[in-house]
N, C-alpha and C positions, 0 to 999 in steps of 0.2 A: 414864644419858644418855637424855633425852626422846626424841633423835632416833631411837634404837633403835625405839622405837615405830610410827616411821613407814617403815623403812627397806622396801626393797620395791623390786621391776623398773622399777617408774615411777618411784621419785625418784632409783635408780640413774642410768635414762635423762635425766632432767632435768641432774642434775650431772654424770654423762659428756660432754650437750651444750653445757653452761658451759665445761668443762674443754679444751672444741675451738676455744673461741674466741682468736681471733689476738691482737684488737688490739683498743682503744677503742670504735673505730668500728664493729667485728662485735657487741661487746656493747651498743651501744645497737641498731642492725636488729634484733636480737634480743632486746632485752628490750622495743623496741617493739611487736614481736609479743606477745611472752609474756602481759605486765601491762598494767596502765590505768597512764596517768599516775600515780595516786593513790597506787597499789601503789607503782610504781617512789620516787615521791618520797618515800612510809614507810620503803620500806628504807632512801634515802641519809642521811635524818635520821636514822635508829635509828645508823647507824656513825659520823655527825658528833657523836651525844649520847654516846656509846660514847667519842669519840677526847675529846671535854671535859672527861668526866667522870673519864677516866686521868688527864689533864693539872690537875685537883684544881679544875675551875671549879664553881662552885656550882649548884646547881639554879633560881635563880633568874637567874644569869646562862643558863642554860641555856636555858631557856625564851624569856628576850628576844631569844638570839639566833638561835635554830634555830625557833621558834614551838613546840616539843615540849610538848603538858602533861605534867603533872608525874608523870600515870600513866605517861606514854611514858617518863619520864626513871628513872623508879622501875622499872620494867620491866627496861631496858637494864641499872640498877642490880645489880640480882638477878641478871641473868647474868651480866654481870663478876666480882659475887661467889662465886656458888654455881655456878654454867655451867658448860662446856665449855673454858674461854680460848680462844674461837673468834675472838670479838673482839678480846685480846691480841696473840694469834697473827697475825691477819691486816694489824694495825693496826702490830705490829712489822718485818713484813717489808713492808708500804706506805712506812714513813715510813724504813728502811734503804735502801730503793731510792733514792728521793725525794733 
């Protein structure tokens, strides 16, 4: 796990203080503090390229409809494949609720 690499009292803190949040509405105050615009809109692409690419869309669809280039999309790629199943996981229990 890559993320082993980074584990430590600070990114404890950080995911403890995700972990506190109620509702919607707390998670954007909060991640409008956290991140730039930029940041936050990379993430929700990386999980929209993440849910297309389970659901068998193409990379080229992919691209037209999220704007992701194809490094992003290949990226996201790799860790579906090889990863965590961080993005299965999370993407399973979104669209169970849903």
């Amino acid at each position: 796990m890559q993320i082993d690499k980074l584990r430590g009292k600070a990114l404890d803190q950080l995911f403890d203080a995700i972990l506190t949040l109620k509702d919607r509405e707390e998670c954007y105050r909060f991640f409008d503090d956290l991140c730039t615009m930029g940041e936050i809109q990379s993430l929700s692409q990386r999980l929209e390229v993440a849910r297309m690419l389970m659901e068998g869309h193409t990379y080229h669809h992919i691209e037209d409809e999220t704007g992701a280039s194809t490094a992003t999309i290949s990226r996201v790629k790799r860790c579906i494949n090889f990863g965590n199943d961080g993005y299965q996981m999370t993407l399973d229990r979104l669209y169970k609720e849903s």
